[in-house]
N, C-alpha and C positions, 0 to 999 in steps of 0.2 A: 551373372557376374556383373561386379558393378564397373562402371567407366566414368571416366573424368568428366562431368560437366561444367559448363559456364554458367549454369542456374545458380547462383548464392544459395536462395532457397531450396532447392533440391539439395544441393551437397549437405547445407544444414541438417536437413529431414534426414539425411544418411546418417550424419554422425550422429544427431539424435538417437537414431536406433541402433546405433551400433554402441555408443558411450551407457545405453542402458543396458545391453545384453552382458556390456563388460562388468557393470557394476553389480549384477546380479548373477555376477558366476557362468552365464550363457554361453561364452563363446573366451580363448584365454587372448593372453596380450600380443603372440604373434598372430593370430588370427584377427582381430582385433586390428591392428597396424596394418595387415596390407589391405583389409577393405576399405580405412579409414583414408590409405594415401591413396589409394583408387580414386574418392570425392576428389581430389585438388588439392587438399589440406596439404600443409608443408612436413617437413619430416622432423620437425622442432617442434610442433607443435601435437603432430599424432604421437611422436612418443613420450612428451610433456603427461598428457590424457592418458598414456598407457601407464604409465609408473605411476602416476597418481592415481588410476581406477582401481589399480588392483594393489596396490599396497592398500588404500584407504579400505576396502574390501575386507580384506582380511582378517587387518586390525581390527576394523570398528565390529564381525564378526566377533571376532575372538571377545573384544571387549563388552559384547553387550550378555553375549554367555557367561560372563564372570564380573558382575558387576561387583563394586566395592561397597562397604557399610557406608564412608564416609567420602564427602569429594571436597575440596577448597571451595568451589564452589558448584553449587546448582543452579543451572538456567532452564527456567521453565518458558518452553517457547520455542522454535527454531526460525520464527519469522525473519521480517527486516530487521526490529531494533535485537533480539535475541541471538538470532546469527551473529551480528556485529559485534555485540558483545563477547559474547564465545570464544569467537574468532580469535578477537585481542587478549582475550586471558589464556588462552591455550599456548599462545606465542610466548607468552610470559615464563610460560612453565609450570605452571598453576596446574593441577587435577580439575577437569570441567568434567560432569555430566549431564547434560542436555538430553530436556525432557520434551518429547514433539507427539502428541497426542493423532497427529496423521502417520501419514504414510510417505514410502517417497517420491522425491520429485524427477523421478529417470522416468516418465514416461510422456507419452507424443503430445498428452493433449497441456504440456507444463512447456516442454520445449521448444512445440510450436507455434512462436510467437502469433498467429493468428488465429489456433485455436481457444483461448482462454474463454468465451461465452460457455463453452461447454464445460467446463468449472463448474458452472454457477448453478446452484441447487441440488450438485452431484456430490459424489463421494471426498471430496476438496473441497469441500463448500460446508462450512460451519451448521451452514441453513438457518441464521436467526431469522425475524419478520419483528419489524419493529407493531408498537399496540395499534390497534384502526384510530384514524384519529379525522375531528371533523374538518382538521385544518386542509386536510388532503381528502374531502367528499369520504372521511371513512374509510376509507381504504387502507394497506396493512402492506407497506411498503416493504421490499425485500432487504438484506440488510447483508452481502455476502460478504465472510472470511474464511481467509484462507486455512487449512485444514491437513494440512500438507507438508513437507520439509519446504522453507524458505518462507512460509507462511504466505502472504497477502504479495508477496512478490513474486510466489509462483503462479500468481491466477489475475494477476491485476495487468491492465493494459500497457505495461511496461514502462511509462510515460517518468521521463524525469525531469521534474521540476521542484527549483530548490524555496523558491517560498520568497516573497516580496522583505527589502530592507529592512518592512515597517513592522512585519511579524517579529524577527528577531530583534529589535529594539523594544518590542511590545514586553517581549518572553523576559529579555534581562532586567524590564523595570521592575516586573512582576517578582521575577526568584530576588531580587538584589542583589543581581551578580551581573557584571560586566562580560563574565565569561560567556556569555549568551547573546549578547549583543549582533547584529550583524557583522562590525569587522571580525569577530573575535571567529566565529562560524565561516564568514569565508576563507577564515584561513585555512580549517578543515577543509573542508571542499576544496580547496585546493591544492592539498597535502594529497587526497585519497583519490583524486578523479584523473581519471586517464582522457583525456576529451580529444576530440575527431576532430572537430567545428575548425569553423571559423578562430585563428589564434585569439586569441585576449590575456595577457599576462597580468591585465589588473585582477582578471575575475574567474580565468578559467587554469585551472593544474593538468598538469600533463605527465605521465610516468607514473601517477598510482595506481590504486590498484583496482579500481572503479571504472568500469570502460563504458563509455557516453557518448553517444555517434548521435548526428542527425538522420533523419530518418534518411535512407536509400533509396533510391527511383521511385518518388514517389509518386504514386497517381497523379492526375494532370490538375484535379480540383482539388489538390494543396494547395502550389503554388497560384493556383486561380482565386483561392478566398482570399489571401495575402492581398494582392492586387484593391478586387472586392473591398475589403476593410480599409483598404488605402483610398477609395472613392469616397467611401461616409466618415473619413476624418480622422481616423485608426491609422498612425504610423506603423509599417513593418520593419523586422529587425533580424537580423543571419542569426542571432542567438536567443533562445525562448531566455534562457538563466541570463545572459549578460545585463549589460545597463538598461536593460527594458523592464528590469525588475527593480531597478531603484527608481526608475520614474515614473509615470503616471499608468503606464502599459504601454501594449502593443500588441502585434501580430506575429508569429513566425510559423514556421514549420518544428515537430516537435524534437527534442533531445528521448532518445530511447536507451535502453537496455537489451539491445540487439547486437549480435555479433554474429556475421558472417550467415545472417539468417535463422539465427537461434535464439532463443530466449535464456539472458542473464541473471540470474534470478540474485539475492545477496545470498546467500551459502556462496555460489560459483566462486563469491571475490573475498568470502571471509571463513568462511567453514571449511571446504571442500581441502585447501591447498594443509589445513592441521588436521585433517580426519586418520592422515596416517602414522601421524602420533602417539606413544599409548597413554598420554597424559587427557585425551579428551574423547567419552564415549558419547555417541549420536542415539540417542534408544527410543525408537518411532511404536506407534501405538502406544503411546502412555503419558495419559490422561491427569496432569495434578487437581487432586481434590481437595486439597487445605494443606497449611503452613504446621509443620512441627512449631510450637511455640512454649518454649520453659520463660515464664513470666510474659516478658515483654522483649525475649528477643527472640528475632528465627535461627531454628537451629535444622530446620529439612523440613521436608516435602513429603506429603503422603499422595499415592497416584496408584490410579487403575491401569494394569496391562494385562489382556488376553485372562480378563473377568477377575482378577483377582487384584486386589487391595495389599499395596507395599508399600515399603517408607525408605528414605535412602537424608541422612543425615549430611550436612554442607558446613563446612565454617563461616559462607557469606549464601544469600541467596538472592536471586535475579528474578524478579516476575518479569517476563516480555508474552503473557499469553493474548494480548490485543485490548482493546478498549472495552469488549466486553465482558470478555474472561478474567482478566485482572482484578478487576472490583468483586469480580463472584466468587474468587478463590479469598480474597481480602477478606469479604462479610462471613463465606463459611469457616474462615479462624479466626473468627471473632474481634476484626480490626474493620469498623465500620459506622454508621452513624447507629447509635444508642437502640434508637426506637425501631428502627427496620430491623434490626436482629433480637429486639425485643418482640417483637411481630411474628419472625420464622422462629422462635426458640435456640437462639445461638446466644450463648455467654458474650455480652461484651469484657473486651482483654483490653483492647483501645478505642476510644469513643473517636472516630473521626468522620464528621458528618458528610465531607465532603468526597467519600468513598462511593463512587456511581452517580455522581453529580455532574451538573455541566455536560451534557453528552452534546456533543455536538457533530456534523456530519453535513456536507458539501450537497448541494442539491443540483442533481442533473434532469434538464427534462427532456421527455425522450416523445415528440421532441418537433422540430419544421424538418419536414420532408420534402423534398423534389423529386419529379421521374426525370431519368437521365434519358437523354437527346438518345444515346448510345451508351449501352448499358456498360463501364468499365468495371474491372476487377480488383478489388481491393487489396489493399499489399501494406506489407510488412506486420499492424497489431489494429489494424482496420482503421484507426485513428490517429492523421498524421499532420493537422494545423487545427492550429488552437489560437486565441487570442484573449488578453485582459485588458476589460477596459471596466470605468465608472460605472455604474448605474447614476449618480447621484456627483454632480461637478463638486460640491463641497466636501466630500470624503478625502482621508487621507492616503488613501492608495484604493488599485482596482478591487472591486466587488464583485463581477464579475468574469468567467472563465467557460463561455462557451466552446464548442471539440467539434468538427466536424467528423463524422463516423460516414465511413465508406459505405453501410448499408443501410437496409430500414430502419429505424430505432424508435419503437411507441411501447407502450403502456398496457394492458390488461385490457384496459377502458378505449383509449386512442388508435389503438389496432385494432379492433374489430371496430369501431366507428367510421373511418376513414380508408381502411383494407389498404395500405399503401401497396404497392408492384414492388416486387423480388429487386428488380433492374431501378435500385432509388437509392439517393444519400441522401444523409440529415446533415444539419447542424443544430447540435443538442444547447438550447439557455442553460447555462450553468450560475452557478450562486456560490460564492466560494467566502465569502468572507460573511455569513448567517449570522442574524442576534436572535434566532428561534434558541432556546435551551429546552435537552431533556433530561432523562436519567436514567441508569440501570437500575432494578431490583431483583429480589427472589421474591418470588412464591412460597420457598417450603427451604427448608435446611437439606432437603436431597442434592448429593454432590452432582449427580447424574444427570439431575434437569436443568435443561436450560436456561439462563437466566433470562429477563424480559429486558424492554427494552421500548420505554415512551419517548420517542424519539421525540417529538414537536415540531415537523417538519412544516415552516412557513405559519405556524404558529404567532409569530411574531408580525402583527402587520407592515411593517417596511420592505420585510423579506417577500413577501407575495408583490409587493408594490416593485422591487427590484425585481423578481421574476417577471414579471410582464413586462417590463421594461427592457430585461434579458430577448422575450421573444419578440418583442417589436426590431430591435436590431437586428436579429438574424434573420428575421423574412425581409428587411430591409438588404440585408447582403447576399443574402440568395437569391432575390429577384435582382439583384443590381446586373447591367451591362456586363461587369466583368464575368457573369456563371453563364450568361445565356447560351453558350456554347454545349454546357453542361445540364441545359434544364428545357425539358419538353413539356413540365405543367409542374404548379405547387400542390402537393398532393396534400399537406397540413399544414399549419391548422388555418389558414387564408386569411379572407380579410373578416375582421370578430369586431362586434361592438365590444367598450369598454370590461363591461357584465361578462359578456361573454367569455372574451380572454383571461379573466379571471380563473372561473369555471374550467376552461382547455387547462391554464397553469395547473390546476388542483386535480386534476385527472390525468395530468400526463407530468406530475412530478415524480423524480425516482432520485437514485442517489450515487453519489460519485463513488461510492464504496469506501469513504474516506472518515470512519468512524473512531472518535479518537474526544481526548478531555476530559474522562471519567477519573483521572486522579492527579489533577494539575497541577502543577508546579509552584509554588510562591508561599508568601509569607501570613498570608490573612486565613483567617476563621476555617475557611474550607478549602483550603489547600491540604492537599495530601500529600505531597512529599517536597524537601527544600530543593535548594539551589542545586546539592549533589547528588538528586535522585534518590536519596535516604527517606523514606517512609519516616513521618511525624510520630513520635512515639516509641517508636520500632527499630532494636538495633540489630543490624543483621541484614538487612531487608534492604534492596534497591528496584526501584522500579524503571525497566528501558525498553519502552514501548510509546506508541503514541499518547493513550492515557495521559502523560503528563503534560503533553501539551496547554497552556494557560488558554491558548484559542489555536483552533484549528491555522494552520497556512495558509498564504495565498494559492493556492494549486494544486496539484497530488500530492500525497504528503508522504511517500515512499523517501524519499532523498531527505527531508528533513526530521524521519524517524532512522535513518543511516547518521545522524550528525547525534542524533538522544545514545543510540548503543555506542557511539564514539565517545562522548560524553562520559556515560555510564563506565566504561575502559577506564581512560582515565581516572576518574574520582577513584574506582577498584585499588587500580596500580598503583596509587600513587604519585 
């Protein structure tokens, strides 16, 4: 029998499994309700979760058995930007069909905000591998997405951060549209977030629908690197998103998507509250493999579910299937650069060259290592202070975004090199503002394969020059006075000559998982769609996912592909 405890996390992990067994029929809503008030949960909010489990249940049942010929619109995606979008046209009143080529996200290892590593390469895990490339010793970098309802939100480290001034001032030059700008954008985020923090009335919203907490009791070496980065000249600050992001950087502890010990995924805040709607059905396992296309406009979607090839006809159409999917569903309906589907045997319908171009993608390296003095237990999504600062004093904002991770974190190559001890945290160099560019392609016109993905990681010589740069500070801040309490030896990568550190950068690069720009935004040659997300050429057709990104954020780019599906709403709505 279950009983009340004070664990956060324990209660979480309760209603985790109980909010799944509701939503798959297992257990009904009074049973449901007294285990859930059992955890501590309040009785506003267990029977919130009970009327929402089991109507959305039902419905979205009933609805995915009797799908319709035609929907206002289709969203291919369930991710962050897809959800979001959804979300808002469903509210509208609009027929949505949302197409999610996973499965759902009711189970432990989505929920539990500390399980997500086990995501990664598994059954939620896309599994691309970007090409071997020399810039990384050859090696064939892993490249996870999410696979799953909520997409990249149900497997990604939770971490919200909304992206430096000078991104969104970059984006609006780019589309020529002010509406992109950073004031214009913070107004969103401050319309949609519900924040915990520290107040800020210039910068942070409170009462929407986006709940944004700083991390919870966090392990003691958060607050100790804050400190740490305050010794080598790194201001700290109570907010990662506040005016730390209009200036030059800083330090804080991180803004999550945790609630009450559980993992917030965006469906939670955009999908889930209209599922029991019958204007909007969710239909998991079904795979889009090209655009219905009469001329030059979209008129549906053709998609694999459970081995069989169907078509379902939209008045308007959404791609949000991620940075790499996107462009592959594009090329295989013959909307793409000339010559590469001259190449796989696909008709060009729209010549647009800048379809899987620009692939860009945040470098994390995994990473300087410590053994702890005494081994502590990591808590809440394993990674809870982070900080941005320059690599480079002349730049226009920070370049860097190193993460302190609560356990070991190496490489293929750097873990068995170095064998770090179970009882170790890292702080990982991170690269967050890359001039490496790559690109997607296909192989073949088969919808079913993979598309590739020449990533160019550190390609670009400044970027290696900034990574090394990245790991000279954090072993300067891990050996600093302020860790010593926390640190009984440097386990990697120590002291390296010049050459050396190079070498370690290139063997223990990986990636923030922040794969995005294959079909950017703006007005020049290879922009692939304008200012309102409308695909160049193409009517009918919006894209609201990271893809349009003109350059990746400063920092995870979860929160500022929630501002593209807002966007995308709007422009829809009207």
């Amino acid at each position: 029998m279950f009983t009340k405890t004070p664990n956060p996390l324990a209660a979480g992990d309760i209603l985790n499994a109980l909010e799944a067994a509701l939503y798959r029929g297992r257990i009904g809503r009074r049973r449901f309700m007294q285990l859930a008030l059992a955890t501590g949960a309040s009785m506003s909010a267990v029977s919130a979760m009970a009327q929402e489990g089991g109507d959305a249940a039902i419905t979205q049942l009933y609805n995915a058995r009797t799908l319709a010929d035609s929907y206002d619109y289709v969203v291919v995606g369930s991710g962050t930007g897809g959800a979001t979008v959804a979300g808002r046209l469903a509210e509208s009143g609009a027929s949505v069909l949302v197409l999610e080529a996973g499965q759902t996200d009711q189970v432990e290892a989505v929920l539990n905000p500390a399980m997500w590593p086990t995501n990664l390469r598994g059954e939620r895990d896309w599994g691309h591998t970007a090409d071997a490339a020399d810039s990384v010793n050859s090696r064939q970098l892993i490249l996870p997405m999410g696979k799953v309802v909520g997409g990249g939100s149900s497997i990604n480290v939770q971490i919200w951060a909304r992206g430096h001034k000078n991104d969104f001032d970059m984006w609006a030059a780019e589309a020529g549209d002010d509406g992109w700008n950073y004031d214009s954008v913070l107004e969103i985020y401050k319309r949609i977030e519900d924040w915990q923090g520290t107040p800020d009335e210039a910068r942070r919203g409170t009462g929407g629908r986006l709940w944004v907490e700083q991390v919870q009791d966090p392990n003691p070496i958060a607050p100790a690197m804050l400190t740490a980065c305050e010794s080598v000249g790194i201001p700290a600050y109570a907010d990662m998103n506040g005016v730390m992001m209009e200036r030059e950087g800083g330090a804080a502890l991180a803004n999550v998507r945790i609630r009450e010990g559980r993992r917030v995924n965006i469906p939670q805040s955009y999908l889930y509250p209209v599922l029991k709607q019958d204007n909007i059905t969710l239909l998991t396992g079904a795979e889009a493999t090209s655009l219905i296309l009469e001329g030059t406009t979209a008129k549906g979607v053709n998609f694999v579910r459970e081995g069989q090839m169907q078509s379902v006809r939209a008045g308007h159409v959404v791609l949000a299937a991620g940075a790499i999917n996107t462009p592959k569903i594009l090329m295989l309906s013959g909307i793409g650069p000339q010559a590469e589907l001259d190449r796989i045997g696909v008709d060009t319908l729209v010549d647009l060259p800048g379809v899987g171009e620009n692939f860009q993608d945040h470098v994390l390296v995994a990473g300087c290592i410590w053994e702890y003095k005494e081994p502590q237990p990591p808590r809440n999504s394993l990674a809870e202070a982070t900080f941005f600062w320059k690599s480079d004093s002349a730049l226009d904002g920070p370049d860097m975004q190193p993460f302190q991770i609560e356990v070991p974190y190496a490489t293929e190559v750097t873990g068995p090199a170095y064998a770090p001890p179970a009882g170790a945290w890292t702080l990982s160099p991170g690269l967050v503002r890359p001039k490496s560019r790559g690109r997607v392609y296909l192989e073949s016109s088969d919808p079913m394969a993979q598309a590739r993905v020449d990533a160019g990681f550190l390609s670009h010589p400044d970027d290696l020059t900034a990574v090394v740069r990245s790991i000279e500070l954090c072993r300067e801040i891990g050996n600093s006075e302020a860790m010593k309490d926390f640190v009984k030896r440097e386990v990697m990568p120590g002291i390296l000559s010049p050459a050396e550190l190079q070498e370690f950068a290139k063997n223990a690069a990986g990636t923030y998982f922040h794969q995005s720009c294959t079909c950017k935004m703006g007005t020049d040659a290879m922009s692939v769609v304008d200012a309102s997300l409308a695909v160049h050429g193409v009517a009918g057709l919006t894209i609201a996912d990271a893809s349009v990104m003109p350059r990746a954020t400063t920092g995870n780019t979860m929160a500022p592909t929630v501002i593209i599906g807002e966007r995308a709403a709007e422009f829809l709505l009207g």
